[in-house]
N, C-alpha and C positions, 0 to 999 in steps of 0.2 A: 272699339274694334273697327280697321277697316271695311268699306262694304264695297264689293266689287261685284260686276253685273258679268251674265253670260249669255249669249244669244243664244238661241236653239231655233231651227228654221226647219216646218214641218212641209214638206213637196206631196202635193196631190199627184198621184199615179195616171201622168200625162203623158204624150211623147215625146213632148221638150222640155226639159228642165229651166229650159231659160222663158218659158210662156205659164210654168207653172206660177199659183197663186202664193207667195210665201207669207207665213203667222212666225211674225217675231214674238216670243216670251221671253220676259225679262226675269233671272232667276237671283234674289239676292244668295249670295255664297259668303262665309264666316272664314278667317283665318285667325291665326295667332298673334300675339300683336307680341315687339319687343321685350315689353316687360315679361309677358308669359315664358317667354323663351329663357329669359334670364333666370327666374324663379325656378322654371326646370331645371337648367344646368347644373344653377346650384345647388340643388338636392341632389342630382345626379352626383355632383360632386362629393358633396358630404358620405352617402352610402359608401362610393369606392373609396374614399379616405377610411371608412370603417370599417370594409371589407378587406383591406390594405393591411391597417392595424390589426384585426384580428389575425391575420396571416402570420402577420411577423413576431407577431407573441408567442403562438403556436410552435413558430418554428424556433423562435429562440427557448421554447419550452424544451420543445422537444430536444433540441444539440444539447442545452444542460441537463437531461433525462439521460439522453447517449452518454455524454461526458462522463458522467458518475457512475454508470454502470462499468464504464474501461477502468474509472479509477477502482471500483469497489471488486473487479474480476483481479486486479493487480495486486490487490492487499492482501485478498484472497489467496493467491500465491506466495505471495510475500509472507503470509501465514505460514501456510501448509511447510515453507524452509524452512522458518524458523521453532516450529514446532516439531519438527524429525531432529533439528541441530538438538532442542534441549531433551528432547526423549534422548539422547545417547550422551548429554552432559554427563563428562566424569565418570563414564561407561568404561573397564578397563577388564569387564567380564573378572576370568578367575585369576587374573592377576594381582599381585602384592598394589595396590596404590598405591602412586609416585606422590613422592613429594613435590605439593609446587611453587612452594617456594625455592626448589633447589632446579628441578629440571623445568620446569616450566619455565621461569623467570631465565635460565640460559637459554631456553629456544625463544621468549619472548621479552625482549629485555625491556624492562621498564613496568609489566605489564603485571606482574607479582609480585613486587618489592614488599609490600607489606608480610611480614613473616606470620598475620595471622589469617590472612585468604587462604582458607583449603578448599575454596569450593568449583576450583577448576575454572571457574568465568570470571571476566575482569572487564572493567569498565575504564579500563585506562590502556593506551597503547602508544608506543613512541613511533609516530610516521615519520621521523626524518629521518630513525635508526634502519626503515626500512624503503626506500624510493621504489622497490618492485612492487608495494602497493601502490598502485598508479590511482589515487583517488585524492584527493586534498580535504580534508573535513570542515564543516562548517562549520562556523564560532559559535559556539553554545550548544552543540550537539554531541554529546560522548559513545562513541563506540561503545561495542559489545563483544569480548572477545569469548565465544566460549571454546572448548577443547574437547575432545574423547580418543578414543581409541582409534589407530587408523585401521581403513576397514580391509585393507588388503592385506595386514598382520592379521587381524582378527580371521579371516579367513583359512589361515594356514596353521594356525594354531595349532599344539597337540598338548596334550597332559603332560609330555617333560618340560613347553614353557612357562605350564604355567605353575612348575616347581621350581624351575630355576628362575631366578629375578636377575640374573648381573644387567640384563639389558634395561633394564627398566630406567626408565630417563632419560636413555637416548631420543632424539628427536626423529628417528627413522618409524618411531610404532605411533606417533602422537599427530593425529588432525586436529583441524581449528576451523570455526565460520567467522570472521569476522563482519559486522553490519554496522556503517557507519553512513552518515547523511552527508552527503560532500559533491563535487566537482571530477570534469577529468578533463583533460586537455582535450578530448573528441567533443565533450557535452558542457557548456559552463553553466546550465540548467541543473539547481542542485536538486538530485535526489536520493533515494534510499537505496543504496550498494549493498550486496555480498561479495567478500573476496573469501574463496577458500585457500588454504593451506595443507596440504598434502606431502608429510612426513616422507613418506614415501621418497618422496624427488631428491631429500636429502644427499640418496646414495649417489645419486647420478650428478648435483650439481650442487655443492657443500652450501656457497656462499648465491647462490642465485636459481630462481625457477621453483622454489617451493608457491611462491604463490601465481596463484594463478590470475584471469582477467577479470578485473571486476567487471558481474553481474547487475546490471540494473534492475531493480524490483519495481518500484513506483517513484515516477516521476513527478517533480515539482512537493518535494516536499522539503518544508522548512525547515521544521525541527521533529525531532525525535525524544520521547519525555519514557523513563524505563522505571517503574517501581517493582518490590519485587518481596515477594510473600514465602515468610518460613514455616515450618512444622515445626509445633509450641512443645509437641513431645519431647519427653525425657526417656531415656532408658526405664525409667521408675514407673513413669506415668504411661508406659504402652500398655493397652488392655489388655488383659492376658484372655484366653480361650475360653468361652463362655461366662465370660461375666459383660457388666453393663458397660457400655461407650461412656465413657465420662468427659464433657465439653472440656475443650482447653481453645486456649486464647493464641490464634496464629500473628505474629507478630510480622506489620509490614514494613518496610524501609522504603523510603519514598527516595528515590532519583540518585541513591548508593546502595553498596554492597553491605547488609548488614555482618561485616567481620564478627561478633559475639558467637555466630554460629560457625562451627565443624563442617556439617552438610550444608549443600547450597543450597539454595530458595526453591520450595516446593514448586511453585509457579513464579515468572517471570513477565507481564506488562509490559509493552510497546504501545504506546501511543502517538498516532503518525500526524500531523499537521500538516495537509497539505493545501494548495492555494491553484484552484484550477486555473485561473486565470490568471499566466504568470505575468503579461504585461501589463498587471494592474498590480503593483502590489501589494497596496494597501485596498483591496479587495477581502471579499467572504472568503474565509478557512473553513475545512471541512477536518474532524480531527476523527480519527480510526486507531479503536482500539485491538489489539491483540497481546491472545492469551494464550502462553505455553508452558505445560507442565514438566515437571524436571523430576523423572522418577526417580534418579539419585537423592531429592531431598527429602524422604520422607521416612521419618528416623524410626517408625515400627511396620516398614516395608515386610520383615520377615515373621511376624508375628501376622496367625489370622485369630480374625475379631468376627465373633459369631455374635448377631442379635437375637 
């Protein structure tokens, strides 16, 4: 360490400063020498590099904390649709049920072909028969089209319609949700759409404006995977009025419609894949399930079971 000196010069209390008697003392004094300095810094340095890092972890904690909660408030919603769509699947109150392979399959062509779907929803839809769904689907993602009653019939309803049937089939009493994973010309960011269809608009515009704009639900999602769970009851096997529940075996169909069944699937599975970070693609997925029950499918709905 360098050693550097300091004078100090003590003056007797005389009338001239320049006759006074001056005591030099010699003070040695310590500094820091190069290397100390450097030593410092560096540690100086290391700390703010680790107070730097903890920051940014923090924060990148925190925006993926944010992130997931917009995604998981979105599915959320995207829930709550698609659970109101299937509580009114194939809902046509006290009306005759339509056939749909006959009127369904006319208002949705392509979309009923199989003559043994009766359960109102379809996993198939022709988009090039229809270009007013403004949505393009992704490759490997299949629609959902379900159907019920439109509400603004069901609203005016009286007891002479629901003795008389001629109408029944026409597309002017018949809503639809359709949910498919796709594209639109505003957004090339695929994600999970609702488009409704409202019978209704029939009267006003035959061939254009039943459907309406598609809804974005949640964004950045890749695919869409749908299983979809029946009621194992028979006519035979519903419990009848105080007697015991006897277990039966609900039969699932994973990623189709299981046609063997009359009624449609008790409950229906969406599970959403989505990719928060879409300019990664090949990045972590995040996959959300949702669950909705189909009160039309439940084949001893009018019998109560007392335990």
């Amino acid at each position: 360490m360098k050693k550097s000196y300091h004078v100090q010069i003590n003056q007797d209390n005389v009338e001239s400063k320049f006759n006074s008697h001056s005591v030099v003392i010699l003070h040695k004094q310590r500094g820091f020498s190069l290397i100390e300095i450097m030593v410092a810094s560096i540690i100086s340095i290391i700390i703010l590099l680790a107070a730097s890092s903890t920051f940014l972890t923090t924060y990148k904690l925190k925006e993926e904390v944010k992130t997931r909660i917009n995604y998981e408030q979105d599915v959320r919603n995207a829930a709550n649709l698609l659970r109101s769509d299937a509580r009114k699947l194939g809902n046509f109150g006290c009306l005759k049920p339509i056939d749909p392979n006959d009127a369904l399959d006319e208002i949705f062509e392509g979309s009923f072909l199989d003559d043994r779907n009766n359960q109102f929803v379809s996993t198939k839809f022709n988009f090039g028969h229809y270009p007013s769904v403004l949505v393009t689907p992704l490759a490997g993602s299949k629609p959902l089209l379900i159907t019920y009653l439109n509400e603004e019939y069901a609203s005016t309803m009286t007891a002479e319609d629901c003795i008389a049937d001629e109408d029944l089939g026409e597309d002017d009493i018949i809503d639809a949700a359709l949910y498919v994973v796709g594209t639109t010309n505003d957004n090339p960011v695929p994600g999970l759409y609702r488009v409704n269809y409202d019978g209704n608009k029939a009267r006003e515009a035959p061939t254009s404006g039943k459907w309406g704009i598609p809804q974005l639900l949640v964004s950045n999602v890749t695919n869409i995977h749908y299983s979809f769970n029946y009621d194992g009851h028979t006519d035979a096997t519903c419990p009848k009025p105080n007697s015991p529940v006897q277990p039966v075996v609900n039969p699932v169909s994973d990623d189709k419609l299981n046609l063997e069944f009359d009624k449609p699937p008790v409950l229906i599975t969406a599970t959403l894949t989505i990719n928060p970070q879409p300019a990664n693609p090949n990045g972590n997925t995040v996959n959300y399930a949702i669950k909705a029950m189909v009160r039309q499918g439940e084949v001893c709905i009018n019998n109560q079971v007392q335990q």
